[in-house]
PDB file of N, CA, C and O in Angstrom:
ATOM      1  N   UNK A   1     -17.254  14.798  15.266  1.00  0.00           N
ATOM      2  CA  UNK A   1     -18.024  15.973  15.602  1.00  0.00           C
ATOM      3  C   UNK A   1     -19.481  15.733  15.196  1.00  0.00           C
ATOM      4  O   UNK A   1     -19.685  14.985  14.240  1.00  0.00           O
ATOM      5  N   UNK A   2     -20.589  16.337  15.881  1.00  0.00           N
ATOM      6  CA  UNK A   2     -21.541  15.699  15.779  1.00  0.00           C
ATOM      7  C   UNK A   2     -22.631  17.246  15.152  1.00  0.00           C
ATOM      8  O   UNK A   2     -22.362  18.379  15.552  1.00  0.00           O
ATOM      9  N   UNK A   3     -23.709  17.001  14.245  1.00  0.00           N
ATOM     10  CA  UNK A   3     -24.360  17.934  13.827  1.00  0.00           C
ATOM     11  C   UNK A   3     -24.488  19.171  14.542  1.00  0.00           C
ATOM     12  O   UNK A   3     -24.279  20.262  14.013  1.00  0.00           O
ATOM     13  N   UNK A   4     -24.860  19.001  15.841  1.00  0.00           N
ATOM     14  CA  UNK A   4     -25.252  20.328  16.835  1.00  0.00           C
ATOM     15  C   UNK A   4     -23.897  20.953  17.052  1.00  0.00           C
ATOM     16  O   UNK A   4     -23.881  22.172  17.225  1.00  0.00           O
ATOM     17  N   UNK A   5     -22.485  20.133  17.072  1.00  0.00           N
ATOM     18  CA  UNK A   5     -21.158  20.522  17.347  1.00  0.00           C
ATOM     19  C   UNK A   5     -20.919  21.637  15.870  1.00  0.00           C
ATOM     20  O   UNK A   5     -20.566  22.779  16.167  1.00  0.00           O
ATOM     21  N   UNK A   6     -21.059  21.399  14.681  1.00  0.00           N
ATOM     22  CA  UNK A   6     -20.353  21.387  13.605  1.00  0.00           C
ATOM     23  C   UNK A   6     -21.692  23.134  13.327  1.00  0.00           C
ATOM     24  O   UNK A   6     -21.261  24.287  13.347  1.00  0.00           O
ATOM     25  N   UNK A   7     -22.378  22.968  13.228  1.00  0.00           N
ATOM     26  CA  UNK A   7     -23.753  23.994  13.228  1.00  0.00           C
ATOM     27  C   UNK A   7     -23.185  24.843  13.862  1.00  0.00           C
ATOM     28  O   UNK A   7     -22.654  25.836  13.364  1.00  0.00           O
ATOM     29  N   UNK A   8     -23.238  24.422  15.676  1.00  0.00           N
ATOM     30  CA  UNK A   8     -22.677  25.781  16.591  1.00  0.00           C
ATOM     31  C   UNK A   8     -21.384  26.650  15.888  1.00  0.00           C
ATOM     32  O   UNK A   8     -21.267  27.834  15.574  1.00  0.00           O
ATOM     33  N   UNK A   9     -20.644  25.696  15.815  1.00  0.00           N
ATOM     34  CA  UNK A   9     -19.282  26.584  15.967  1.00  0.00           C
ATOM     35  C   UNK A   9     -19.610  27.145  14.784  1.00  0.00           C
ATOM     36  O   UNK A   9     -19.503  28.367  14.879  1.00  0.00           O
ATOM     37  N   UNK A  10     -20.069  26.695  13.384  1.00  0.00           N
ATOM     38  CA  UNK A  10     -19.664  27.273  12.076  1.00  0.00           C
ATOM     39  C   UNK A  10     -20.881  28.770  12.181  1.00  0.00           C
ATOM     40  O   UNK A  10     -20.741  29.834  11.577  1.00  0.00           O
ATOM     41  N   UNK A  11     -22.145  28.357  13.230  1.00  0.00           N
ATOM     42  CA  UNK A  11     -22.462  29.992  12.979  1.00  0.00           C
ATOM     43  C   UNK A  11     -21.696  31.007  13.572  1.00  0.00           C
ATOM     44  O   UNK A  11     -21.362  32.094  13.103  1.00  0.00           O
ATOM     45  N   UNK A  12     -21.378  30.326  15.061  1.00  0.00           N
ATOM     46  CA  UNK A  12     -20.390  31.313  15.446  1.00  0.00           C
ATOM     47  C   UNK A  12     -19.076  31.877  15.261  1.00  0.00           C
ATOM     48  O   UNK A  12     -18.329  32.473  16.036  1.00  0.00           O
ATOM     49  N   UNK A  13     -18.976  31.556  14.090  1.00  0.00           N
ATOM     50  CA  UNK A  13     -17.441  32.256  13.534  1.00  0.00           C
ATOM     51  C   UNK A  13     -18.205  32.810  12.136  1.00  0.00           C
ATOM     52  O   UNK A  13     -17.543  33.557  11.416  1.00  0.00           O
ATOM     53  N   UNK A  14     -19.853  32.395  11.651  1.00  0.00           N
ATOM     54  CA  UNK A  14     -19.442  33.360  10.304  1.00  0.00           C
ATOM     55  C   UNK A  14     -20.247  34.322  10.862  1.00  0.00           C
ATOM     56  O   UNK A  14     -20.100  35.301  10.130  1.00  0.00           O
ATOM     57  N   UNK A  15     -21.068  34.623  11.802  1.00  0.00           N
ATOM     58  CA  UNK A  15     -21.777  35.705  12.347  1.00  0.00           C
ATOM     59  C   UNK A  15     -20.327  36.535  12.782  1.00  0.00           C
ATOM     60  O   UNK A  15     -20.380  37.731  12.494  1.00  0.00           O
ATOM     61  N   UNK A  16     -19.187  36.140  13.356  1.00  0.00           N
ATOM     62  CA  UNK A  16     -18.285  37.195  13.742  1.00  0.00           C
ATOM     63  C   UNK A  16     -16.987  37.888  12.487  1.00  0.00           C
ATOM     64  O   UNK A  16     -16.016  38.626  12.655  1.00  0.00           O
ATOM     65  N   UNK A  17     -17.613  37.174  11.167  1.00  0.00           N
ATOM     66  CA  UNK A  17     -16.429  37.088  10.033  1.00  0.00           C
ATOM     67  C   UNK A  17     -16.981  37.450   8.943  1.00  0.00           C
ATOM     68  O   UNK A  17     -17.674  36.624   8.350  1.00  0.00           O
ATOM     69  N   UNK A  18     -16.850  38.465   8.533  1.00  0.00           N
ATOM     70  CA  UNK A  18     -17.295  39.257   7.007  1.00  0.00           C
ATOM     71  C   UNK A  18     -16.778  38.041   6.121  1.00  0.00           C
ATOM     72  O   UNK A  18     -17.568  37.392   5.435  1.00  0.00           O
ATOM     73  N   UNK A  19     -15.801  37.841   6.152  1.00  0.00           N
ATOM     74  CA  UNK A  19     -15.209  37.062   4.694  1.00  0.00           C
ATOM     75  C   UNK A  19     -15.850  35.705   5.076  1.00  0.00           C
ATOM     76  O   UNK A  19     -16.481  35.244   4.125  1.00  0.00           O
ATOM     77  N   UNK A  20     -15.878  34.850   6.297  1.00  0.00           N
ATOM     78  CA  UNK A  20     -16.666  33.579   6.064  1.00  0.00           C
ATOM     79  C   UNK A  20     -18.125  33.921   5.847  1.00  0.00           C
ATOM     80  O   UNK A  20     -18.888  32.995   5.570  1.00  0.00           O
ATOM     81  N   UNK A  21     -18.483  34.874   5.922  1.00  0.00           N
ATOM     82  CA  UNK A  21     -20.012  34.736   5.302  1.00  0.00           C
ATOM     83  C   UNK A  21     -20.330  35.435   3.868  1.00  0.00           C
ATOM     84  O   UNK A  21     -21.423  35.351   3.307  1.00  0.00           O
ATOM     85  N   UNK A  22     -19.314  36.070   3.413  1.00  0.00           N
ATOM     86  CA  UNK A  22     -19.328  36.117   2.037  1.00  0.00           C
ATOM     87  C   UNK A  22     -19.213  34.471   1.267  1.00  0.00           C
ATOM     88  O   UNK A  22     -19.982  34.013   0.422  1.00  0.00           O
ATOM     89  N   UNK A  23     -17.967  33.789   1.893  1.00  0.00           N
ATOM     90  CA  UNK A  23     -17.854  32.761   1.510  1.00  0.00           C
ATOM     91  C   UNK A  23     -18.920  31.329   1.819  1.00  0.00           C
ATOM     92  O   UNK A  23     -18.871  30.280   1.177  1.00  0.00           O
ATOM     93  N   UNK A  24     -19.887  31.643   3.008  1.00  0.00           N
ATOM     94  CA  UNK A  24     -20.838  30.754   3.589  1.00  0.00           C
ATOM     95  C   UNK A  24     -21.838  31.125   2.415  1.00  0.00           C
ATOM     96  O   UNK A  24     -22.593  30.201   2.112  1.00  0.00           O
ATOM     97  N   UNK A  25     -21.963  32.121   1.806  1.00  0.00           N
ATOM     98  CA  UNK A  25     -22.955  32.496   0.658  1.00  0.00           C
ATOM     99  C   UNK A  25     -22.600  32.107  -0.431  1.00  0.00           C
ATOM    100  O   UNK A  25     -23.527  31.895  -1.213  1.00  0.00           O
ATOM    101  N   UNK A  26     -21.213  31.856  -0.934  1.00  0.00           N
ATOM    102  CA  UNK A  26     -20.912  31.716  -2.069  1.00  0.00           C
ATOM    103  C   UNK A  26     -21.111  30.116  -2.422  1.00  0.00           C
ATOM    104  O   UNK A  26     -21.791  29.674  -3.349  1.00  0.00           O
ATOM    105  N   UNK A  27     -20.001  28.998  -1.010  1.00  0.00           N
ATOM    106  CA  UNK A  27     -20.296  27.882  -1.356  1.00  0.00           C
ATOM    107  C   UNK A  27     -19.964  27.495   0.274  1.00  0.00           C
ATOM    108  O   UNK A  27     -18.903  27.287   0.864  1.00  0.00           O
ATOM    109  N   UNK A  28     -21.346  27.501   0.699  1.00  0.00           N
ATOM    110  CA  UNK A  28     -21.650  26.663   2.112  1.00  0.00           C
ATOM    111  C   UNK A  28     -20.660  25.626   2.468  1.00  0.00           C
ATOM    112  O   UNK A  28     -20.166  25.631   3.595  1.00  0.00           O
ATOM    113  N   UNK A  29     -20.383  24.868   1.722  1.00  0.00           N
ATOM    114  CA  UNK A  29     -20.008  23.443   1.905  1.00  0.00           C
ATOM    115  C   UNK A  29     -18.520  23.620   1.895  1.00  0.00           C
ATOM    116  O   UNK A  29     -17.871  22.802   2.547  1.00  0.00           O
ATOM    117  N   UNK A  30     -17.815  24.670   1.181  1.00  0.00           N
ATOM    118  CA  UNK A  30     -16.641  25.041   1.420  1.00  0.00           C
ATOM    119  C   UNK A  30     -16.149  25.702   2.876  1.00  0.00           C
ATOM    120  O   UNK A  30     -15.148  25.718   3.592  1.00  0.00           O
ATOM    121  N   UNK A  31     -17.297  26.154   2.850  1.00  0.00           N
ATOM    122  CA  UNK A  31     -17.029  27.108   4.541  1.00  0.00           C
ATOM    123  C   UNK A  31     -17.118  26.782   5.612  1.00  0.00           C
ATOM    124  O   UNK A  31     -16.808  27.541   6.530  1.00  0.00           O
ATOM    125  N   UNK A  32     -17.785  24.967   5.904  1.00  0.00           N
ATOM    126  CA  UNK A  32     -18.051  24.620   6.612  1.00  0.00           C
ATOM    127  C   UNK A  32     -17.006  23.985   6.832  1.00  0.00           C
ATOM    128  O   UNK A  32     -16.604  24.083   7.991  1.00  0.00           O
ATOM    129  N   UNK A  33     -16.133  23.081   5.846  1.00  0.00           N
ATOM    130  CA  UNK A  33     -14.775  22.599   5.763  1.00  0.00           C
ATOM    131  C   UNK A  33     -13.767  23.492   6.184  1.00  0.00           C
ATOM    132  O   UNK A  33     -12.876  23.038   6.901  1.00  0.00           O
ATOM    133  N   UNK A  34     -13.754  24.659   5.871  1.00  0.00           N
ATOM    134  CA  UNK A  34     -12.750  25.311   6.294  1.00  0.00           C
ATOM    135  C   UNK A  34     -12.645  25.473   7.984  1.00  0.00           C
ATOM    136  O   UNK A  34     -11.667  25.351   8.722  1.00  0.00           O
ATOM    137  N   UNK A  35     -14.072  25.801   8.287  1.00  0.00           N
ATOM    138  CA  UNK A  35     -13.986  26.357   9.878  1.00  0.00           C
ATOM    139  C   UNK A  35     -14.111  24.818  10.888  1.00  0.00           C
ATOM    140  O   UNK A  35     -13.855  24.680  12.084  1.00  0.00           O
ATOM    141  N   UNK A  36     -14.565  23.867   9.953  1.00  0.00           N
ATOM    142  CA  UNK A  36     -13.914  23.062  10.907  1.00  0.00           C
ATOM    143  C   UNK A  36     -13.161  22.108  10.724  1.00  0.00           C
ATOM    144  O   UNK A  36     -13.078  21.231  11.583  1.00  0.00           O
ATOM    145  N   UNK A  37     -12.679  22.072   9.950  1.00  0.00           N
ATOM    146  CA  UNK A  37     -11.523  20.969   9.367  1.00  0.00           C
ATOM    147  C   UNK A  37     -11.766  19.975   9.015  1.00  0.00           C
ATOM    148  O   UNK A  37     -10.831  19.195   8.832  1.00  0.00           O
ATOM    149  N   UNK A  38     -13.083  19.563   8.768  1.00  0.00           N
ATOM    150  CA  UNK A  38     -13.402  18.387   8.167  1.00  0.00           C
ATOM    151  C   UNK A  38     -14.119  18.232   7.137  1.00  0.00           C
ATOM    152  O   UNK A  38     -14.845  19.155   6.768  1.00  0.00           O
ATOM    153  N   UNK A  39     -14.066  16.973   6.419  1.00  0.00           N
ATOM    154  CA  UNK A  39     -14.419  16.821   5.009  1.00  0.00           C
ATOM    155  C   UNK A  39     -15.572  16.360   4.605  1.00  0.00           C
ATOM    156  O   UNK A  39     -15.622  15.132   4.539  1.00  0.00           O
ATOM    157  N   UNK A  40     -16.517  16.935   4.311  1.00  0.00           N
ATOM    158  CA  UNK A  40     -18.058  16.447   5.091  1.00  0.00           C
ATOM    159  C   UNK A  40     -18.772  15.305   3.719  1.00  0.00           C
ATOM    160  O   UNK A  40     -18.933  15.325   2.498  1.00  0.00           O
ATOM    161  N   UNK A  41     -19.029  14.384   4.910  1.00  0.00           N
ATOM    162  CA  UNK A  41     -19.772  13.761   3.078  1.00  0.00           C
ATOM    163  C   UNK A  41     -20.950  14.242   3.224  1.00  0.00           C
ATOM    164  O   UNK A  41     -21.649  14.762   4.093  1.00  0.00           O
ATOM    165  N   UNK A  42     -20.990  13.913   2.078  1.00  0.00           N
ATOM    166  CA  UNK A  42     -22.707  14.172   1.403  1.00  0.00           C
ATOM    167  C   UNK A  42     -24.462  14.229   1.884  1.00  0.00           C
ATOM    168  O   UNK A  42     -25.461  14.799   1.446  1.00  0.00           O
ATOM    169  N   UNK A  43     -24.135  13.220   3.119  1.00  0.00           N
ATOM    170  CA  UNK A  43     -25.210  12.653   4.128  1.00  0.00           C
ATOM    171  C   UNK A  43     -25.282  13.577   5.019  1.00  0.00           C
ATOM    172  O   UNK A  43     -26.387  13.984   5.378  1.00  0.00           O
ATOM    173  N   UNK A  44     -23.854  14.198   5.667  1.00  0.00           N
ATOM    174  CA  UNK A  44     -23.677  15.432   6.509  1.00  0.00           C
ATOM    175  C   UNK A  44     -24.276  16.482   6.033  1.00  0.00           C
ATOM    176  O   UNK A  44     -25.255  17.072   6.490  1.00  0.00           O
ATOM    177  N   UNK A  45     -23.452  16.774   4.788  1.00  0.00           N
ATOM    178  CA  UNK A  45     -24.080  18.178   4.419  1.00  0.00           C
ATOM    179  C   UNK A  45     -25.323  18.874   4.638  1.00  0.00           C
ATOM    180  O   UNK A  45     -25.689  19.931   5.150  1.00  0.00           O
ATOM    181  N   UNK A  46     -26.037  17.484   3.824  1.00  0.00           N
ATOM    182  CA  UNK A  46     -27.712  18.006   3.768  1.00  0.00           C
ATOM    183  C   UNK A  46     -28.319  18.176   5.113  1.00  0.00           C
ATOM    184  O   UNK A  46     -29.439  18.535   5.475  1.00  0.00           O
ATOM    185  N   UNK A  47     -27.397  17.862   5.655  1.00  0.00           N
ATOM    186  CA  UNK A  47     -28.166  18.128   7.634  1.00  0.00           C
ATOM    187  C   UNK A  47     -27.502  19.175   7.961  1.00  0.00           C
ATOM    188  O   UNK A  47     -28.189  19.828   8.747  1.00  0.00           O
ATOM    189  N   UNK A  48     -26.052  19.900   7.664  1.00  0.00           N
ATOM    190  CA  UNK A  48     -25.182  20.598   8.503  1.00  0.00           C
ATOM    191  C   UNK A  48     -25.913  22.330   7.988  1.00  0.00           C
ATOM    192  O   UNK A  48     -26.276  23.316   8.629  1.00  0.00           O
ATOM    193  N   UNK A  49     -25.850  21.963   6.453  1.00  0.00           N
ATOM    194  CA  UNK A  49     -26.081  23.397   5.907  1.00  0.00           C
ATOM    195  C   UNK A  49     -27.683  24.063   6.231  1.00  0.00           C
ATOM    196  O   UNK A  49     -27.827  25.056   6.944  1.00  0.00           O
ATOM    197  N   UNK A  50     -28.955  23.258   5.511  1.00  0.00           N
ATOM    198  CA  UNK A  50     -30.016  24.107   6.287  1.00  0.00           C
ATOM    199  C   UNK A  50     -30.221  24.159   7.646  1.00  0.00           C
ATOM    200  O   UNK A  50     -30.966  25.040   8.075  1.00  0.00           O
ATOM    201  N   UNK A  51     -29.489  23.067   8.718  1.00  0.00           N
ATOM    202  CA  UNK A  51     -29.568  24.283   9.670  1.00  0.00           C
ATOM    203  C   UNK A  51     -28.598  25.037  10.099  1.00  0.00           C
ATOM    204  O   UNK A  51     -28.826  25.950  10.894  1.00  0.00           O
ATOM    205  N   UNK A  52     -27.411  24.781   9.655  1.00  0.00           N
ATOM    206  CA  UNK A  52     -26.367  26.491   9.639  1.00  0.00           C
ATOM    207  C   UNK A  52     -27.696  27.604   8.963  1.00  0.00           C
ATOM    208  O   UNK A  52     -28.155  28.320   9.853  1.00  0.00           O
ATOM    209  N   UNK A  53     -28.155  27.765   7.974  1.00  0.00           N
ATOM    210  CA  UNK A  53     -28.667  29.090   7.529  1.00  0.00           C
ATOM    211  C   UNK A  53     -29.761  29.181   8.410  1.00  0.00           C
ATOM    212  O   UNK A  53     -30.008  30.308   8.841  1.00  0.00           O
ATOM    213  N   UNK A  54     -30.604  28.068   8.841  1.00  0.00           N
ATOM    214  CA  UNK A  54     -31.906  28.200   9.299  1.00  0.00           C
ATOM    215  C   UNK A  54     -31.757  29.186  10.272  1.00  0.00           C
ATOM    216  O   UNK A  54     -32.325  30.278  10.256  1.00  0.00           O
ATOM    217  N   UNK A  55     -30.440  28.496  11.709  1.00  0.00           N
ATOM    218  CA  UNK A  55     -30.276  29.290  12.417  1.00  0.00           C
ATOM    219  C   UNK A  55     -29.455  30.814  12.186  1.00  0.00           C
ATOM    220  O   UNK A  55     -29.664  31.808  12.882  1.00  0.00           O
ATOM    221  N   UNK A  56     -28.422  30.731  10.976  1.00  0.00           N
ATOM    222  CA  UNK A  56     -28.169  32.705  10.816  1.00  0.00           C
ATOM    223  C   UNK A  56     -29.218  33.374  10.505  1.00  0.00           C
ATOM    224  O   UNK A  56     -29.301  34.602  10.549  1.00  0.00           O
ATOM    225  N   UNK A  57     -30.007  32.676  10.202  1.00  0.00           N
ATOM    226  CA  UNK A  57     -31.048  33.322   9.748  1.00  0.00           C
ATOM    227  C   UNK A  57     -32.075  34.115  10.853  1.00  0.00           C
ATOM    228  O   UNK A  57     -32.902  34.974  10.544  1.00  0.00           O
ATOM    229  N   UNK A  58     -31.758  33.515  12.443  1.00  0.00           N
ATOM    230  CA  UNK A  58     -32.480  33.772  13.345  1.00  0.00           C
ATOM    231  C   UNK A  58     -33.489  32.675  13.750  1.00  0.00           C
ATOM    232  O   UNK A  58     -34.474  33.060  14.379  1.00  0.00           O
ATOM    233  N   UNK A  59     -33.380  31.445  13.489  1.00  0.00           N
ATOM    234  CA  UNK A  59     -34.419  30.001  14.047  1.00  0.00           C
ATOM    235  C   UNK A  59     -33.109  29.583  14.700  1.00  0.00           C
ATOM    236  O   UNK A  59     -31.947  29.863  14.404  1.00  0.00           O
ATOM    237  N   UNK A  60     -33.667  28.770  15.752  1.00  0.00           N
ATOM    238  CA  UNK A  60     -32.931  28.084  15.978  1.00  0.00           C
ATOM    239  C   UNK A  60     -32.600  26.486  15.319  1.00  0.00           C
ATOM    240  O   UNK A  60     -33.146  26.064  14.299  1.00  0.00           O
ATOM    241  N   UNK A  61     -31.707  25.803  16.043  1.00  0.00           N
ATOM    242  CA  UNK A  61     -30.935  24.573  15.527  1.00  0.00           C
ATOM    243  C   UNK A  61     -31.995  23.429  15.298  1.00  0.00           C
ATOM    244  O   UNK A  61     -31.779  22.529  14.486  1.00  0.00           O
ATOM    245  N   UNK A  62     -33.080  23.495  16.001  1.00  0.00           N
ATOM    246  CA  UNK A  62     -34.178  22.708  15.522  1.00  0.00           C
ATOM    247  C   UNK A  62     -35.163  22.978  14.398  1.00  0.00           C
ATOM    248  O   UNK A  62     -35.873  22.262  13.692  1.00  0.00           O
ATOM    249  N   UNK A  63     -34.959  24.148  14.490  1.00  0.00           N
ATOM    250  CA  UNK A  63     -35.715  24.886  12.944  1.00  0.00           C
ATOM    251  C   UNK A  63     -35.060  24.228  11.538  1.00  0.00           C
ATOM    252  O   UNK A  63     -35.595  23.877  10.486  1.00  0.00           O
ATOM    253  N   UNK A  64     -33.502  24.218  12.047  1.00  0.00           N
ATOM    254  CA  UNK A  64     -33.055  24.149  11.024  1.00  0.00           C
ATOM    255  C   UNK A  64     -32.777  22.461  10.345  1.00  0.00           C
ATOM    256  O   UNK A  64     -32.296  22.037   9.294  1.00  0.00           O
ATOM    257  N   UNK A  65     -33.315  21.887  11.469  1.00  0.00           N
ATOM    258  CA  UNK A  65     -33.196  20.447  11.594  1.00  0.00           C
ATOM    259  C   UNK A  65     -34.867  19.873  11.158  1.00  0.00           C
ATOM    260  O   UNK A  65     -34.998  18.920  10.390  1.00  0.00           O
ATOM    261  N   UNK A  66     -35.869  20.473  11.661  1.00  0.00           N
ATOM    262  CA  UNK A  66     -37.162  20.181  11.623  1.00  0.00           C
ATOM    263  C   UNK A  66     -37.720  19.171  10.040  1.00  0.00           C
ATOM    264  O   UNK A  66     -38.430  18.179   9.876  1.00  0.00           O
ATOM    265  N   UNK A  67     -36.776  20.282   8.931  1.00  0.00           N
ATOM    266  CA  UNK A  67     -37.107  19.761   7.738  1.00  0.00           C
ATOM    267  C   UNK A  67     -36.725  18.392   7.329  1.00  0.00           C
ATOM    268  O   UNK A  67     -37.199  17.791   6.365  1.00  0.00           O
ATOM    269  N   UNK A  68     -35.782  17.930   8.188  1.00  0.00           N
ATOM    270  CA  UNK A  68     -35.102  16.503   7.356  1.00  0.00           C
ATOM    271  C   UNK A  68     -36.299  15.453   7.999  1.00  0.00           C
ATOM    272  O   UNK A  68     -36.877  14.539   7.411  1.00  0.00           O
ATOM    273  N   UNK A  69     -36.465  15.919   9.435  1.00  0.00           N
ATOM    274  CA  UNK A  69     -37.710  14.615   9.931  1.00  0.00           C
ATOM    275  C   UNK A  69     -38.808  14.166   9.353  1.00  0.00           C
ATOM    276  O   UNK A  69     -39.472  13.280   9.892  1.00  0.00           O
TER     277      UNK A  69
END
């Protein structure tokens, strides 16, 4: 699954899910594993999570990507 894959889907299930975005607040990296079944290393993360928030936040997926370049 590829960054833009793993981003999409995980906003679109915690924008529709009270409890995954309690839990996307509590520990990102748990919530992202859960909704998509995979075990993210470390290299992922730091790309998957600011732009998951960038975009709940209302930026889009390049916003949330902009910072690592």
């Amino acid at each position: 699954m590829e960054v833009k894959e793993i981003v999409e889907k995980t906003v679109n299930k915690v924008k529709n899910d009270k409890d995954l975005q309690e839990q996307f607040k509590k520990d990102p990296v748990k919530a992202v594993e859960k909704i998509t079944g995979i075990d993210l290393p470390d290299d992922l993360v730091e790309k998957v999570i600011p732009a998951i928030k960038a975009k709940l936040a209302g930026g889009g997926i390049i916003d949330g990507i902009k910072n690592l370049l």
